[in-house]
N, C-alpha and C positions, 0 to 999 in steps of 0.2 A: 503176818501183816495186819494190821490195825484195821477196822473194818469201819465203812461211812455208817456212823449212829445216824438213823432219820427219826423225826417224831411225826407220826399222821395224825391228822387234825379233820377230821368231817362229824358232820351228825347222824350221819346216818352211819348204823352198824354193819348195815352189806358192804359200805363201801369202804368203811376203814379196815374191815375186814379181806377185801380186792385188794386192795395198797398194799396191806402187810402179806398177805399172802402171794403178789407178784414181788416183792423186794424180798421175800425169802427164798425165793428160788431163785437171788440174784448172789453170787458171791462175793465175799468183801462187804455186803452191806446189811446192817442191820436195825430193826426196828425194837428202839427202844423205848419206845412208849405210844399210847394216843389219847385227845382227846377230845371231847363232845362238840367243842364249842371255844372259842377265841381266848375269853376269860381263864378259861382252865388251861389254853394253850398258855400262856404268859407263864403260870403256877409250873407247868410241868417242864419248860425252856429254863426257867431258872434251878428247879430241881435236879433234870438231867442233863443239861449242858450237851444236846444234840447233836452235829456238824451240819446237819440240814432240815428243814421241816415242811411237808408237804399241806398244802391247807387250802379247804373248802372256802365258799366265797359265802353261799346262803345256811347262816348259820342262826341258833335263836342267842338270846342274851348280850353275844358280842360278834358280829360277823367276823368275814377273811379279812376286809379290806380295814376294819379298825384296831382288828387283833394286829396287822402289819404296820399301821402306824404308831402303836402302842409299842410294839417289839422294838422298832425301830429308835425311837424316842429313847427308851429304855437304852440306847445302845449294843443293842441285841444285834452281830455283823450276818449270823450263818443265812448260806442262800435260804431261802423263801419259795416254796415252788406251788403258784396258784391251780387247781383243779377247776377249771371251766367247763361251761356248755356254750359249743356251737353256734350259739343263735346270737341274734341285737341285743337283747339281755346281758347273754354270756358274756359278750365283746366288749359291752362297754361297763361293767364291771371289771373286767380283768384288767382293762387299760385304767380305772380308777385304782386297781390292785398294786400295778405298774409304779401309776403316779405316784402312789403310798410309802414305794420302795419294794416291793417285792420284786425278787431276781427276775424268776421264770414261770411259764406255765404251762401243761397239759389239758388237753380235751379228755374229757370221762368219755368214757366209752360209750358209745351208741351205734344201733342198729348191727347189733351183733348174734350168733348165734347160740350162744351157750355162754357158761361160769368162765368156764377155762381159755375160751378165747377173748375174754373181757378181761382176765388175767396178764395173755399173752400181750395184746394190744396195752395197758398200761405196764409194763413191763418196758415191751417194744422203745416207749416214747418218756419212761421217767428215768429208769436205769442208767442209760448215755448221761441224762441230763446230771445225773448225782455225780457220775464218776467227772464228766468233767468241772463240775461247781466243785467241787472239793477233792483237789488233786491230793492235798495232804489229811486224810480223815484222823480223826481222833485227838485232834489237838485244840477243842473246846472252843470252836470258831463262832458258836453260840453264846460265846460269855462278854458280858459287855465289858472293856477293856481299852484296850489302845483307840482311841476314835480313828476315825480318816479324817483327810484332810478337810472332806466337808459333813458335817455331821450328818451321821443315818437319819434320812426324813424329814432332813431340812430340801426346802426346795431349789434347787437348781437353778441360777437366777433368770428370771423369767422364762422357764424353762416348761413348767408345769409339770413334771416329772420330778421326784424325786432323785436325791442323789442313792444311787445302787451302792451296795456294799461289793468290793471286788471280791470274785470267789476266793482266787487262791488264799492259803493261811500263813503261807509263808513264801509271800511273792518276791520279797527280796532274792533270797534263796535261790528260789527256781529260775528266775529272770533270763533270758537267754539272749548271748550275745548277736548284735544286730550291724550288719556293716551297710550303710546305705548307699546310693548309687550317686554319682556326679550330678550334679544339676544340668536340667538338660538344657540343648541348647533356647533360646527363646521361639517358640513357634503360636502359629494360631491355634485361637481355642474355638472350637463349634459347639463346645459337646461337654456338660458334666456326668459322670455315670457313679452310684452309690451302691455297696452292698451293705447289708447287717445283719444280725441274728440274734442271740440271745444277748440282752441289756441294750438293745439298737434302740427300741421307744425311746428312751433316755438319752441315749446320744441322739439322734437325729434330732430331738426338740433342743439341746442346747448348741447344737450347730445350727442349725435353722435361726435358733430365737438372739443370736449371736452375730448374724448377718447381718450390717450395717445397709446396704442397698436390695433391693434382688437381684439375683442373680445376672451375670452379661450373657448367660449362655441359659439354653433350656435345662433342665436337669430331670435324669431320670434314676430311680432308685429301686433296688429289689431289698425289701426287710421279709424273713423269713417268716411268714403268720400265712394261717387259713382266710379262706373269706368269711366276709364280714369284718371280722376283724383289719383287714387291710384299708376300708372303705373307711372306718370309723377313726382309725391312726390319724388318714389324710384328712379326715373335718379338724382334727383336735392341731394336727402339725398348720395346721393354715393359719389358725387363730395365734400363732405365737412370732412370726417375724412378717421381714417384707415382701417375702415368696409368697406367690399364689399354688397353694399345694391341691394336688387332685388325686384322687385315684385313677387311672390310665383305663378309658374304655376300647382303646383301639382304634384306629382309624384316626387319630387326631393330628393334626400340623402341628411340629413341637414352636414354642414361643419363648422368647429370651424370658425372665422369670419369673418360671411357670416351673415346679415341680411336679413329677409324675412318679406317682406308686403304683409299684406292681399290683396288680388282683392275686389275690390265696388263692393258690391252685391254679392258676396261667403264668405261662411265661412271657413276659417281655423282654420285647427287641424293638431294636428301633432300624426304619429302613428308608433310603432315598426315595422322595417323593417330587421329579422334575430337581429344582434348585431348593427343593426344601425338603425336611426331613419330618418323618410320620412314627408314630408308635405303631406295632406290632403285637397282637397278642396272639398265643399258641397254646395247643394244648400238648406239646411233646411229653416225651414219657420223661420223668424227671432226672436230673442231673445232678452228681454228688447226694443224690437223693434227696434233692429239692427241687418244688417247685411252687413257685420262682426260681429260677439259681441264679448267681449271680454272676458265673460266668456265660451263658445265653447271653444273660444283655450286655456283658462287657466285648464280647467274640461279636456281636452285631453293630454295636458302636464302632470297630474299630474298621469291618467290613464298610462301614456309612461316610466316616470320616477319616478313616487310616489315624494318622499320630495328632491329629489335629481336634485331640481329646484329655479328660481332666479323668485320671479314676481315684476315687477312695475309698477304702475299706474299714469299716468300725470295727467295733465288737461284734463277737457271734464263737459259736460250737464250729467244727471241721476247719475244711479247708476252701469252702466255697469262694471262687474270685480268684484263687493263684493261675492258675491255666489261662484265666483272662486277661492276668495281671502281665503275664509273659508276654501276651499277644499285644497289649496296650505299647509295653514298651521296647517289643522289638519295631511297633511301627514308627516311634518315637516320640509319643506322648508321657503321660506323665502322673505320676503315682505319688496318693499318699495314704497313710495308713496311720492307722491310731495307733499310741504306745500301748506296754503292757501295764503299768503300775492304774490305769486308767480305764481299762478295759475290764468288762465283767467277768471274762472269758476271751482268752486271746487266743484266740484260735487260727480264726480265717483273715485276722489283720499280722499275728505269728506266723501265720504259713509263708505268706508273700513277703514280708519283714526278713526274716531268717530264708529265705530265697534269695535273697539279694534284689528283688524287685521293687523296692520301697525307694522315692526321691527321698522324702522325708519322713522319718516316726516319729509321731506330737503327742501331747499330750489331748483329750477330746476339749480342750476348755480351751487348744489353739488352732483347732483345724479350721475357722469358719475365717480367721482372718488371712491362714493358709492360702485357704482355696479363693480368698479375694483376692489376693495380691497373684497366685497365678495364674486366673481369669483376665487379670489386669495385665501382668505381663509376659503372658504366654509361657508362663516357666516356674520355678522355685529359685529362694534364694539359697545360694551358694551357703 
């Protein structure tokens, strides 16, 4: 079997040297080059023709964030997978990394106690991410070539996020057959509820920046990111449509449109409050091994308002949201889910899709006038 070629990109030698020595202990994946700095990243992407490249942010001569726009440009498709730190710094670099086009990204390792467990822990958290960004390794997904439909690193209109390059290499291929559900009957909406995950920055900003009014209902969203990072999303997502976006402190009266994002590392739910409805934040042990997850807040909305609910799921890794998605529309609300050709990773919009739980599966460039016309008419069109 063909093994995921990565190229590691950091300046510093302990750490390119971490990377390559957790991804050798991974199978199927191998580290075919690294190096120092963005510039020489460019030189060795056209050399070895990668499937994936993992890359530092603070670099000298040419950072992460302009070596990604430069690759990009280039027409360079393979994921992109940013190495961050935890902090306001980290956060708001990485979502400029984001913005640049890069797929995905990892927290380095901190507050650890030894080599080996700084190994395990980036292991832990880059490995999944390789195997599902590049389901087909070896077939030179690095090489500038066939564009997508919107060129790498042009921006997403008024979106602020670049347009992502979709992992798979051979998505025709793999595409998997999807039969979707009746349209439901016309009922009330109270309630919009969102999940996402890997390539969600990017979608969530061109749904959002897409939407002609705010929203008729409150909306609440779980994107999979640490704090900090969740807080800094919701400034950047506010600045781009008619929605007022927030990060969710708990305790709030939900408001017609007003968006709330989950906190990294709390769960959100949402719960009756008399005749109106409140966020909920928790610190349960995590579900699907997330938290946020995105079925918590989908399983709480439905307990809030029964069928008299809007759900949809983007892009993202697992299956986070199908358990939810069941619960949504046995009460008889109403689902929608991003396609695959579209998705950076179809994972957790595939799960529920190929479940048969999906009203509708769109493309992302059609979900915002979706979810208007089902706000509007309590339903999907047929």
């Amino acid at each position: 079997m063909a093994a995921i070629r990565v190229l590691v990109v950091d300046d510093s030698v302990v750490v390119r040297r971490l990377v390559s020595d957790a991804l050798a202990q991974a199978p199927g994946v191998e580290v075919v080059g690294v190096a120092a700095n963005g510039r020489l990243a460019q030189a060795k992407v056209a050399q070895l023709r990668p499937d994936a490249v993992t890359m530092d942010i603070e670099m000298p001569e040419m950072n992460g964030i302009e070596a990604v726009r430069a690759l990009r440009a280039a027409g360079h498709r393979m994921p992109i997978i940013m190495f961050s730190t935890l902090t306001e710094r980290g956060a708001e670099a990485t979502l400029d990394a984001l913005a640049a086009g890069a797929t995905d990204y990892v927290a380095k390792p901190s507050n650890v106690g030894s080599v080996q467990e700084s190994i395990a822990k980036v292991a832990h958290e880059l490995v999944p991410r390789l195997r599902s960004l590049v389901p087909v390794p070896g077939l030179g997904a690095g090489v500038a070539g066939a564009a997508p439909a919107s060129a790498p690193g042009a921006p997403a209109a008024s979106s602020g996020f670049a347009s992502v390059p979709r992992a798979a290499v051979g998505a025709a291929a793999v595409r998997r057959p999807v039969t979707t559900r009746p349209a439901p009957a016309p009922h009330a909406m109270r309630l919009m509820v969102l999940g996402s995950s890997t390539g969600g920055p990017e979608a969530l900003s061109r749904v959002l920046s897409s939407l002609t009014a705010p929203p008729a209902v409150p909306v609440l969203v779980v994107q999979h990111m640490p704090p900090v990072f969740t807080r800094q999303l919701a400034a950047r997502l506010d600045r781009l449509g008619p929605a007022t976006v927030v990060e969710a402190a708990g305790g709030e009266l939900l408001r017609p449109g007003t968006v709330y994002i989950a906190p990294g590392d709390r769960h959100l739910e949402v719960r009756r409050a008399g005749t109106a409805l409140e966020t909920v934040l928790t610190d349960g042990p995590p579900v699907n091994f997330c938290r946020p997850a995105v079925d918590v807040l989908f399983r709480s909305a439905v307990r809030a308002v029964a069928g008299d609910l809007l759900a949809v799921v983007l892009t993202g890794m697992g299956a986070d949201g199908r358990t939810g998605c069941q619960e949504v529309v046995d009460a008889g609300g109403t689902v929608l889910v991003q396609d695959e050709p579209t998705s950076v990773v179809w994972g957790m919009p595939g799960a529920v899709a190929t479940a048969g739980l999906a009203h509708q599966v769109l493309p992302v460039t059609e979900v915002a006038s979706a979810v208007e016309r089902a706000l509007f008419t309590g339903g999907v069109a047929a």
